[in-house]
C-alpha positions in Angstrom: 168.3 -190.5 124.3 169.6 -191.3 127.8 167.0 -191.5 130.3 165.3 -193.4 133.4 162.3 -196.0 133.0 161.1 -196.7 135.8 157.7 -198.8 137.2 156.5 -197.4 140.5 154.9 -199.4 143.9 157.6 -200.9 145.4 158.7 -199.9 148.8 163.0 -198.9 149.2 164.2 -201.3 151.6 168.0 -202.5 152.6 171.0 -200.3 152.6 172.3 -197.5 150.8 176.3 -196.5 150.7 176.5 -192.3 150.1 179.5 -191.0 148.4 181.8 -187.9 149.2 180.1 -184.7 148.6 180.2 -182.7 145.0 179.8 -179.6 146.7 182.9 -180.2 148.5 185.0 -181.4 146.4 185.2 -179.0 143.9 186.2 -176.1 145.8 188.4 -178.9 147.2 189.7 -179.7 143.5 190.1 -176.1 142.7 192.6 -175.1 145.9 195.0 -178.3 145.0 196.6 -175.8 142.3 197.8 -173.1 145.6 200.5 -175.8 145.8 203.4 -176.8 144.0 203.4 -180.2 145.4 201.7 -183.3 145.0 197.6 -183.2 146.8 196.0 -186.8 147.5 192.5 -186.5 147.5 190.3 -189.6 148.6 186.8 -189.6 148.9 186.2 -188.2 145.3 182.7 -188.6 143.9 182.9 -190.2 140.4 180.0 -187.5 139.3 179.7 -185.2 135.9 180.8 -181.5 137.6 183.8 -183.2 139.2 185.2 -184.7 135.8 184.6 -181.4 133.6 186.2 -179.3 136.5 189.8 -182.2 136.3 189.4 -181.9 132.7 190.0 -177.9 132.7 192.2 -178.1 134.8 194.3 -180.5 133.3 194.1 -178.3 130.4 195.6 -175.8 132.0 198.9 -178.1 133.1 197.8 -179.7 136.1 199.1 -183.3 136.3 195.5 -184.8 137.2 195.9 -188.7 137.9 192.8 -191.1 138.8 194.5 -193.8 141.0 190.7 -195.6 141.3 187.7 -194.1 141.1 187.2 -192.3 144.3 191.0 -191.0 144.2 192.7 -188.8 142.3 196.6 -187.4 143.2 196.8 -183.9 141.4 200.0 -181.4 140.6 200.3 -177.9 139.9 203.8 -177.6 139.7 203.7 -176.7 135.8 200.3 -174.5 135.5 200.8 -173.4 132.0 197.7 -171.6 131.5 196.0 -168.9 133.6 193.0 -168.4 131.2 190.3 -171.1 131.6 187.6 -171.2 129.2 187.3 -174.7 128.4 184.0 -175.1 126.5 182.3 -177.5 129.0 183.7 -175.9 132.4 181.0 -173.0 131.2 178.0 -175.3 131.9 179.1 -175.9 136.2 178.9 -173.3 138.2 182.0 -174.6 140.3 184.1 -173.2 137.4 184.4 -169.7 139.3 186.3 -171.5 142.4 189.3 -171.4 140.1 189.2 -167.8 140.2 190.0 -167.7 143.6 192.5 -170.1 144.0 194.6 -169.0 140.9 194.3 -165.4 142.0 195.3 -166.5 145.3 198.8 -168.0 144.1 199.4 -166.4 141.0 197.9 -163.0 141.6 195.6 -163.5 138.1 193.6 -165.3 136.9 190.5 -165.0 133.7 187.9 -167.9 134.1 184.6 -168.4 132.1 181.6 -167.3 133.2 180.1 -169.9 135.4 176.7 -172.1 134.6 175.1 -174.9 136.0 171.7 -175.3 136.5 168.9 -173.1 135.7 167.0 -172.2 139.2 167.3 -168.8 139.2 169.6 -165.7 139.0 173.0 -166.5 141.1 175.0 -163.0 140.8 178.5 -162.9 141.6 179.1 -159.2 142.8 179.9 -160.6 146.2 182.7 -162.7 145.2 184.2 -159.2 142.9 183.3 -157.2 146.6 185.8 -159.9 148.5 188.5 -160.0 145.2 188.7 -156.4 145.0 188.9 -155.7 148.7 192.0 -157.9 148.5 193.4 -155.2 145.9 192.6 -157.1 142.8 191.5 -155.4 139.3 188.3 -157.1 138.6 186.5 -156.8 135.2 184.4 -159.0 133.1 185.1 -158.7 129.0 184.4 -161.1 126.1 182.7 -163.7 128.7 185.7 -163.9 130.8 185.6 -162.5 134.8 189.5 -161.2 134.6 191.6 -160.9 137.9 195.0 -158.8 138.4 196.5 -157.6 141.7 200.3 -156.8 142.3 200.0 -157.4 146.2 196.9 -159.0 148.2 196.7 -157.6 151.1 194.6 -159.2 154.2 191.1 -157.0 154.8 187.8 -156.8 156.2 185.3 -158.1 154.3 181.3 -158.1 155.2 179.0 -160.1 153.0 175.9 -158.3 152.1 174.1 -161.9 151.6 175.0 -165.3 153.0 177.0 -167.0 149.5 178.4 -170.0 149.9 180.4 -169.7 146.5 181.7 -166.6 147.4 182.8 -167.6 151.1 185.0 -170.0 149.1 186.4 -168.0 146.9 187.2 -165.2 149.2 188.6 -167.8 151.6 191.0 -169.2 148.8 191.8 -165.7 147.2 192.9 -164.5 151.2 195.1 -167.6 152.2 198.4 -166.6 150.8 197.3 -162.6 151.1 199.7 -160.2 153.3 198.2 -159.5 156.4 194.6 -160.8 158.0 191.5 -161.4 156.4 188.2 -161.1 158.6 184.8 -162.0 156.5 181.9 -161.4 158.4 178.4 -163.0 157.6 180.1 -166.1 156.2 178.1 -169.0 155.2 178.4 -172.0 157.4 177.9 -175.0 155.3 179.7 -178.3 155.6 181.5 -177.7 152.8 183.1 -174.0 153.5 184.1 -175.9 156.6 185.4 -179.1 154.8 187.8 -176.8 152.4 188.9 -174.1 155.4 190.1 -178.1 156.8 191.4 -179.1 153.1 193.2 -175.7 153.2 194.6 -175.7 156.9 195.7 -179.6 156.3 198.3 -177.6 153.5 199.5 -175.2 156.0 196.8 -171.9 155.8 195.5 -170.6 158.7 192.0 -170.3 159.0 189.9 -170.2 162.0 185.8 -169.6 162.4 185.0 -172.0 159.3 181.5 -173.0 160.1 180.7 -170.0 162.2 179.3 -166.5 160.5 183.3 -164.9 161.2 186.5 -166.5 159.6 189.4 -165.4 160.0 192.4 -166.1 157.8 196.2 -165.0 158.6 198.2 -164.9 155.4 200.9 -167.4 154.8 203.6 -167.3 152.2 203.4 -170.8 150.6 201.1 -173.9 151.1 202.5 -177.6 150.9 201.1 -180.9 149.5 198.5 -183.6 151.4 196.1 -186.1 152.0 192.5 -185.5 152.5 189.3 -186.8 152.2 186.0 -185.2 151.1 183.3 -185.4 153.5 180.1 -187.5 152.8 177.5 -185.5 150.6 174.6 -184.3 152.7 172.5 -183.9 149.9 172.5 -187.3 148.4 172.3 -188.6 152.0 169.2 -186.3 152.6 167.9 -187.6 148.6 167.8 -191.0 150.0 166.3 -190.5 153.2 163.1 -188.5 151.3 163.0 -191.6 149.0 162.3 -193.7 151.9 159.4 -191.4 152.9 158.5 -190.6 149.3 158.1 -195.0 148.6 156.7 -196.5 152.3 160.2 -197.4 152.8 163.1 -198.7 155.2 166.5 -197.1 154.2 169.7 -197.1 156.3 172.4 -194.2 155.0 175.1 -195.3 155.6 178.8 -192.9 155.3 176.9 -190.4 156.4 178.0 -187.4 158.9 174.6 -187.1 161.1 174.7 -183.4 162.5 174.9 -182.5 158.8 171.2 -183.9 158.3 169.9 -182.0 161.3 167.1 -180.3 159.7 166.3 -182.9 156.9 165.7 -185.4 159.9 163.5 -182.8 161.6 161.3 -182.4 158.9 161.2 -186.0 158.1 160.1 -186.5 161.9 157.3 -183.9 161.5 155.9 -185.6 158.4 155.7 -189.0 160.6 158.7 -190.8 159.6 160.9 -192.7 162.5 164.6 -191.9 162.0 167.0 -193.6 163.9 170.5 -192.4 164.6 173.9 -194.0 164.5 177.5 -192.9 164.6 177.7 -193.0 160.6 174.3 -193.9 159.1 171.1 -192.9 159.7 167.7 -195.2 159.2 164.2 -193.5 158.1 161.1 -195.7 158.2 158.1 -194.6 156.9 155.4 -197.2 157.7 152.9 -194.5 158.6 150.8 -192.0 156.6 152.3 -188.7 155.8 151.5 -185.7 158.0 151.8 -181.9 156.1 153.8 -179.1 157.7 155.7 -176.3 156.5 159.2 -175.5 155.6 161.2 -172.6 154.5 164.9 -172.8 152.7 167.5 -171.7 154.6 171.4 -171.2 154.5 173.3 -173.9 156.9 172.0 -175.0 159.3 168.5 -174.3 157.8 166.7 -176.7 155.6 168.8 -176.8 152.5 167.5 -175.1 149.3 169.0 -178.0 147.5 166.5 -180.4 149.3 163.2 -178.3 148.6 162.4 -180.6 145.4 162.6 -183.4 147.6 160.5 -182.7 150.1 158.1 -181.2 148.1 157.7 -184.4 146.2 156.8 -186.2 149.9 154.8 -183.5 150.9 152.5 -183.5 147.2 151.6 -187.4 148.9 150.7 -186.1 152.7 148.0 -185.4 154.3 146.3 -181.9 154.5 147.8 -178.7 153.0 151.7 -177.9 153.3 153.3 -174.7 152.2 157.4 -174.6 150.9 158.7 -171.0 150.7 162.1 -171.0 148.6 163.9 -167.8 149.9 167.4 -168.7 147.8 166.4 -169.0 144.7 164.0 -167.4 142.6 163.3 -170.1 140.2 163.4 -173.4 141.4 160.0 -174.7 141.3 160.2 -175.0 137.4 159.5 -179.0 138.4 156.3 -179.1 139.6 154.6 -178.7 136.0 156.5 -182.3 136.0 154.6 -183.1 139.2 151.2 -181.8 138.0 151.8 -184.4 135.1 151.7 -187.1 138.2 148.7 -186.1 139.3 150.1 -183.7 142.0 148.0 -180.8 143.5 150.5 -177.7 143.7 149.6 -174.3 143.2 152.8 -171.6 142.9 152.9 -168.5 143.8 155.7 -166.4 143.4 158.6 -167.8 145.8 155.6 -170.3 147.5 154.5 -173.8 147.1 151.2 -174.6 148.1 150.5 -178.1 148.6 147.6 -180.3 148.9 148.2 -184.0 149.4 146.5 -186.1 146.9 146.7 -190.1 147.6 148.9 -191.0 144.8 151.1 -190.4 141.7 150.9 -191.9 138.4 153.0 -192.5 135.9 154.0 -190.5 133.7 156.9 -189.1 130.7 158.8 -186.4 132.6 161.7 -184.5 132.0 164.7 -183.2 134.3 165.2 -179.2 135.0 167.7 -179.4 137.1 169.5 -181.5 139.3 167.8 -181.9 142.1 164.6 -181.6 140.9 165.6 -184.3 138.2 166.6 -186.4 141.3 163.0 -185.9 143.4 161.1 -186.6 139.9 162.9 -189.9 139.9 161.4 -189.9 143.4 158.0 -189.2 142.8 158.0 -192.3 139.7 159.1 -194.8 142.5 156.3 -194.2 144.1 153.9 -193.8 141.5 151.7 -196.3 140.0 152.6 -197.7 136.8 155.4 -196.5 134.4 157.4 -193.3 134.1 160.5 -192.2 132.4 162.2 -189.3 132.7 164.3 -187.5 130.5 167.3 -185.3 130.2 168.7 -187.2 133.0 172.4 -185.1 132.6 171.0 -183.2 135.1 170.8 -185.7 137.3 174.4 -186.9 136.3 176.1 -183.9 137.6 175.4 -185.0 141.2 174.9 -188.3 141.7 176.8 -191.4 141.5 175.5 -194.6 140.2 172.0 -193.0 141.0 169.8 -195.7 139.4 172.3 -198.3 140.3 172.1 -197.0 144.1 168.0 -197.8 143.7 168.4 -200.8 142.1 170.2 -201.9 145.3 167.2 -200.9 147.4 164.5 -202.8 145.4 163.4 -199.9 143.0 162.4 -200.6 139.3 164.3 -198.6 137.5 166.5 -199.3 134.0 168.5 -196.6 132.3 167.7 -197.0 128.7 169.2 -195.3 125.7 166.3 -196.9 122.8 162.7 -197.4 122.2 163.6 -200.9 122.2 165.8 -200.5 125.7 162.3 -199.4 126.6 160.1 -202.1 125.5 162.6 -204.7 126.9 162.3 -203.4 130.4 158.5 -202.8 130.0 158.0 -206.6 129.1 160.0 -207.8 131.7 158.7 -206.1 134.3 155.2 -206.2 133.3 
């Protein structure tokens, strides 16, 4: 019955270390097997999507070996297997960067049907556009998306929508193709940037990562390295919205600061100070809590996977405030959660409308999804009395040591597994 209880009222303060990013590393995971030699990867968050994506692949014959916790040296030299449909790799959604990489090197590869969370319809027709503008067969049977191409050649390739997952995979699928590959109305997200580096450091060719035009010249064979993941933007971002969400004063520290951009922008407008450093960032919120308005964007926008988050500070401002989610159709599935609290939140269609209302209480609330699992947690730190919250997997996927983390920062929170877990931290907490 794993799950968070947690007493609200007391301000974050102190420091808060943030670990590399998920959404980098697995693409980063998934093109160590376009090598035959040994990959050192450093930087590794110790999270649930990471360990179910090492475990398929070791499954298929990858050597996969965890020198500590935050590095992991990985070999493809004896991939057995080109058919991945491990049980668990169906619940992440990363599962699908395989695709790419083994069709890349091996010129076929069937992967299961990718999963994740549930926030809405996440199609993969652009990835089969890029795969079969390379020259691959591309079908889907019995559960399986199924890849086959004799040659790849190098092509021009326009995305019809900004997809970060299918960026990747095209980007992987092109690096060993014959010829040049030019995709237009790429996404620019840290972490397409972070594996066209990952990729490059093992002798690709890719130039425009991070820019809306990449270009990748084919190469014949790709070699072994070191690397390490970049800092995760959205557990950086997490922590900054906790220090709003609780009155607090939180330095994020490991952190890469252009990548917060627009979370610091809107923390700004809400009243918060934020204070800038080479690697950490500070937010302060000793003031009330002004409303604005966001929208989600792709990179450099305000990230979709931050819209919980801010929502969550936003139900506590002052005045009216209206989030519009433009990626995904179905992420406000939370704010029933947030009602529970005593949030005022009225949704309409792809719209939040929210008025501020003085306080949360406490309350028994459940996960949907990972971030929203993450800004629930939130909202109960600053709530009064106690709340737990439940199917806290979610949470697991993407965040390290998350209750541990807020431990560290003063926060009341206990993961229990019992009724009597329960009672013991409600008695000695009072």
């Amino acid at each position: 019955m794993e799950q968070y209880a947690i007493k609200g009222g007391n301000p974050l303060v102190g420091e808060v270390e943030i670990g590399g990013a998920k959404n980098a590393a697995l693409p980063i995971l998934a093109a160590s097997v376009m090598t035959d030699e040994t990959v050192y990867i450093e930087n590794m968050p110790d999270v649930r999507d990471t360990n179910v994506l090492l475990s398929a692949m070791e499954n298929i014959g990858v050597i996969v070996k965890r020198t500590d916790r935050h590095k992991v040296t990985l070999n493809a030299s004896n991939i057995s297997e080109l058919v991945v449909e491990d049980e668990n790799i169906k619940k992440i959604r990363a599962s699908y960067y395989l695709i790419g990489a083994l069709l890349g090197k091996y010129k076929h590869a069937e992967v299961a049907l990718p999963g994740g969370c549930d926030i809405g319809c996440r199609a993969i027709d652009q990835h089969i556009k890029g795969f079969r503008a390379l020259g691959a067969d591309v079908k889907i049977e019995h559960g399986l998306i199924k890849t086959q191409a004799e040659h790849l050649r190098g092509s021009h390739i326009y995305m019809d929508v900004v997809s970060v997952g299918a960026t990747i995979n095209i980007m992987m699928a092109a690096v060993m193709a014959e010829g040049t590959t030019i995709i237009e109305n790429s996404a620019k997200e840290p972490h397409v940037v972070d594996l066209a580096n990952f990729l490059n450091s093992m002798g690709a060719n890719i130039k425009g990562a991070g820019t809306d035009v990449i270009r990748i010249k084919g190469v014949s064979h790709l070699h072994g390295t070191e690397y390490a993941v970049i800092p995760d933007q959205i557990e950086a971002g997490t922590f900054m919205f906790a220090a709003a969400v609780t009155k607090g004063d939180v330095t994020v520290k490991n952190v890469i600061p252009k990548h917060l951009e627009s979370i610091t922008a809107k923390l700004l407008e809400i009243g918060c100070e934020v204070e800038e450093a080479d690697d950490c960032v500070r937010v302060v919120a000793s003031k009330p809590l002004q409303h604005t308005q966001v929208k989600t964007l792709p990179y450099p926008g305000f990230p979709t996977d931050m819209q919980p988050q801010i929502t969550v500070a936003l139900g506590l401002s002052k005045g009216t405030s209206i989030v519009t989610e433009s990626i995904f159709e179905n992420r406000f599935k939370y704010v029933d959660e947030l009602t529970r609290m005593g949030a005022s939140i009225k949704v309409e269609g792809n719209t939040a409308i929210i008025d501020g209302v003085s306080r949360y209480t406490g309350a028994n609330i459940s996960a949907p999804d990972l971030r929203a699992g993450a800004a629930l947690v939130l909202a109960a730190m600053s709530a009064e009395g106690f709340s737990t919250v439940d199917d806290i997997r979610y949470i697991e996927r993407g965040y390290e040591d998350f209750h541990l983390k807020l431990q560290g920062l003063g926060a009341q929170i206990e993961l229990v597994e019992t009724e009597r877990d329960l009672q013991k931290f409600k008695l000695k907490i009072g």
